[in-house]
N, C-alpha and C positions, 0 to 999 in steps of 0.2 A: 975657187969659191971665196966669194967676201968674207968680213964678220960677222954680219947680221948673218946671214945664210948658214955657215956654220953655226952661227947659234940658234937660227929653227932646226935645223937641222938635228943639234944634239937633245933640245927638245921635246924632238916628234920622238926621238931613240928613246930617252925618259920615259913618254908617256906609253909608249907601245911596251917597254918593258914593266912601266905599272897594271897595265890593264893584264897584261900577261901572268903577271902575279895575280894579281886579283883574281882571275877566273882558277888558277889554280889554288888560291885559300878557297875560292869559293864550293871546288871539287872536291877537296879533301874534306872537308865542313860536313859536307851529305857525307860523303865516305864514313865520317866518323859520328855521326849520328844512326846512321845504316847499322853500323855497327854496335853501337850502345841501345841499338832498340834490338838486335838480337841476343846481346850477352842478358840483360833485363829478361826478355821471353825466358832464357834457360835457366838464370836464378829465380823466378817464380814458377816453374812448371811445376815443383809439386802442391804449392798453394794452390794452383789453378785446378790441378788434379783433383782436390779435395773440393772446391768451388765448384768444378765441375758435375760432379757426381748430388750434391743436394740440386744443385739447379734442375740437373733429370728429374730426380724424386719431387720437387717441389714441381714441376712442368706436369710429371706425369698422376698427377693425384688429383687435376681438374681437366676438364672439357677442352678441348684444344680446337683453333681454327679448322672448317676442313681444308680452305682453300686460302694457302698465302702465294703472296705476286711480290717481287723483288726488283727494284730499281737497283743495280749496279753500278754504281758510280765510285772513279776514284780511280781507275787504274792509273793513270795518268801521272796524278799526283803521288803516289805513292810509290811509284817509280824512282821519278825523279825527288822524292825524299831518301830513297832507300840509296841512291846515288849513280842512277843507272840514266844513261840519257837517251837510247833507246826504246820508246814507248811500248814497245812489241813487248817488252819486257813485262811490264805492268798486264797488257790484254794477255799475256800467255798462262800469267800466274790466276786473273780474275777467271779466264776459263775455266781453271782446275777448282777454282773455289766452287764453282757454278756447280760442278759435279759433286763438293761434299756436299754441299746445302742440300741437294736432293739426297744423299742417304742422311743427313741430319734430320730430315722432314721424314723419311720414312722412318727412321728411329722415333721421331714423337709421336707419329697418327697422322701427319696431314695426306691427306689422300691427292691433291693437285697444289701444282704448284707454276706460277709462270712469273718467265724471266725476262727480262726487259736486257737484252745485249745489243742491240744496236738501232736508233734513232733513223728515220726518215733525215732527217736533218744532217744527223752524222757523217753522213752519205754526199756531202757537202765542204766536207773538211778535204785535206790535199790528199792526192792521189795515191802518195805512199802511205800516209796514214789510214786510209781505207781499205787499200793495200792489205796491211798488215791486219786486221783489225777482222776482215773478209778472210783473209790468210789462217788464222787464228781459228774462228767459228769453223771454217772449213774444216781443220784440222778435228775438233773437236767432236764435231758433228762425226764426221770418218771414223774415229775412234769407236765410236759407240753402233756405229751401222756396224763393222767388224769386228765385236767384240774384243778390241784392243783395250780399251777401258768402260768398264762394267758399273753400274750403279748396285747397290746390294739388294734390292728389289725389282721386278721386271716394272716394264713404261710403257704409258704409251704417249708416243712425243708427237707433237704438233707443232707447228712452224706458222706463227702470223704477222701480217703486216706487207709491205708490196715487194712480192716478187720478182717482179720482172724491174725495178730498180736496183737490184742486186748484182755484183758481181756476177759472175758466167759461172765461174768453176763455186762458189758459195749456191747458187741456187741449183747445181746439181748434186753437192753433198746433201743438200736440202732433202731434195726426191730418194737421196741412195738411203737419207738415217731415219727415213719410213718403215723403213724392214723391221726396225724394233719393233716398229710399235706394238700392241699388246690390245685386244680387247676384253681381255678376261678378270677382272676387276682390278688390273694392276694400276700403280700411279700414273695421272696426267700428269707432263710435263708442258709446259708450253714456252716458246721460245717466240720471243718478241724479236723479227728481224725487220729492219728496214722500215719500221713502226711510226705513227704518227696519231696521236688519240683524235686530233681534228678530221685527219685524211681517210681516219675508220668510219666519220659519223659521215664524212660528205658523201663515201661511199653507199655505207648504209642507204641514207637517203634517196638515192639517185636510182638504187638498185627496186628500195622499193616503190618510188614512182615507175618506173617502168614495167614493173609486175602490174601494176595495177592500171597501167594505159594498155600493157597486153592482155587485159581480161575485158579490156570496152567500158572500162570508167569514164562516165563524165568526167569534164575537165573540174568543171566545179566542185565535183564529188571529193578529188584527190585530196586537198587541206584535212575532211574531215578522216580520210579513210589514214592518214598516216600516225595510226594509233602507235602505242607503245611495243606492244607483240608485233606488229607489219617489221618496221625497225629494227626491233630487235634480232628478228629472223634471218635477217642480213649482216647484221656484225661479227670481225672475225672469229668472235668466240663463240658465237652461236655453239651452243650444247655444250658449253661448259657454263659454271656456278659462276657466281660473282665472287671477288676475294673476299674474304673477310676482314686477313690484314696483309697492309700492304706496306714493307720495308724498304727503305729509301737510305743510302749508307753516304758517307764523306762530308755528312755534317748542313747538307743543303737541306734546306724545309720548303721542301716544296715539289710538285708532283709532276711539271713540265709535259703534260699533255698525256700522262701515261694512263690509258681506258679509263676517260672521262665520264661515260655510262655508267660502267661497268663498279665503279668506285664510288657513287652517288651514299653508300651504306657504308664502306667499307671504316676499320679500323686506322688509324696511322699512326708509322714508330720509324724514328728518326734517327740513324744511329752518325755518331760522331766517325768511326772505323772507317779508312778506305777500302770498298771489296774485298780488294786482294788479302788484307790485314782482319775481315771480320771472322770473326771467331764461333765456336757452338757455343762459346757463352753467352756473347752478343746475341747470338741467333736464339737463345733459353730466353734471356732475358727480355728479348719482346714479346716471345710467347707469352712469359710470364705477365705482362704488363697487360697484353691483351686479356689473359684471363682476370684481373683484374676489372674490367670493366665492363660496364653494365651499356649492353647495347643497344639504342635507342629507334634506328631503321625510322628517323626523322619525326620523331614523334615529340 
């Protein structure tokens, strides 16, 4: 080996051992930030405790939503904050979150609730990641057809958004976590899979044009006959309320196509928390902000 050549050579050795460092300060960094965001959680838990308790009393002494809807966002990031590179990580813990929110809601009075877990789009992302993501819901979903894990009030669960886009073994946990469901005034859950607000209304549409070329409409007729009730009778929510309010967490403002209709009245509260990370305070204090406000239903 020449000069020059040994000296790329000890070079490339330098840089490969810098970047090598680097991704290990870079490791440790999360690690100990991971870290210091849990020692913090345990020296405030009892201020929280006490925090926690007037936010009830203050929640519970006014009118509350009946129906809130939840954007979930964040798993992701707050994974790989907590220092875990892993994403399964993130969607395993956002799952469980999913399940307190519904007894935090049944603890306040909301009588439905629907969850926004996975994007038409999402469905798009790499294989593994869908994978797990599919792997996850499945799980969760299982849990609750088996009463492995229980909500502290009975449900009844519903499942919207395109099926047959769904993983195999996801859209037959789908069919098995039916058996909860519940028609005897207990809470609506509804679970946004494989979701699309655009893909709901193309549907809509299409579904009720064809109703009404199978009944012998004129052609000409159809524009006027595609009233607001035809339409509505066709989207996935059909027989459920509209939300009233509807939380969106990781700090994004903005609603990304989630039931575009459906939302036209609705509340919004934006919370800064990744999913996995929000809290029954976070969750108090939008209620509370909701009742706050004076609702206008576009007037």
């Amino acid at each position: 080996m020449t000069r020059p050549e040994r000296g790329l050579a000890a070079d490339a050795t330098v840089d490969g051992a810098a970047r090598d460092a680097g991704d290990a300060l870079r490791t440790a960094r999360r690690a100990f930030d991971g870290l210091g965001i849990r020692l913090a959680a345990v020296a405030l838990r009892p201020v929280y405790a006490v925090y926690l308790r007037r936010l009830r009393a203050e929640v519970a002494a006014q009118p509350v939503p009946e129906h809130v809807a939840v954007i979930m966002d964040g798993n992701r990031r707050w994974a790989a904050r907590a220092g875990h590179t892993d994403p399964g990580f993130g969607h395993r813990a956002g799952a469980e979150k999913a399940l307190e929110l519904v007894d935090w809601c049944a603890e306040t009075g909301v009588r439905e609730v629907t969850l926004w877990a996975l994007s038409l789009e999402n469905l798009g992302r790499s294989d593994d990641e869908v994978g797990t993501i599919a792997g996850v819901a499945t799980d969760a979903l299982t849990a609750l057809a088996t009463g492995r894990r229980r909500t502290r009030v009975p449900i009844r669960l519903r499942v919207i958004g395109r099926r047959d886009a769904l993983p195999e073994t996801l859209r037959a946990a789908v069919e098995d976590a039916a058996a909860v469901s519940r028609d005897d005034g207990a809470m609506t859950v509804t679970i946004a899979l494989g979701y699309s607000g655009r893909d709901e209304l193309l549907e809509a549409f299409r579904a009720t044009v064809r109703d009404l070329v199978a009944e012998g409409a004129e052609p000409w007729s159809i524009p006027d006959a595609l009233t607001e009730g035809a339409v509505a009778a066709h989207l996935y929510t059909v027989g459920s309320s509209d939300p009233d309010l509807i939380i969106r967490t990781s700090g994004e403002i903005r609603l990304s196509g989630f039931m575009p209709w459906q939302s036209v009245y609705s509340e919004y509260y934006f919370s800064d928390a990744y999913w996995p990370a929000f809290r029954e305070i976070d969750f108090l204090r939008a209620i509370r902000t909701y009742q706050q406000r004076r609702r206008r239903f576009g007037l």
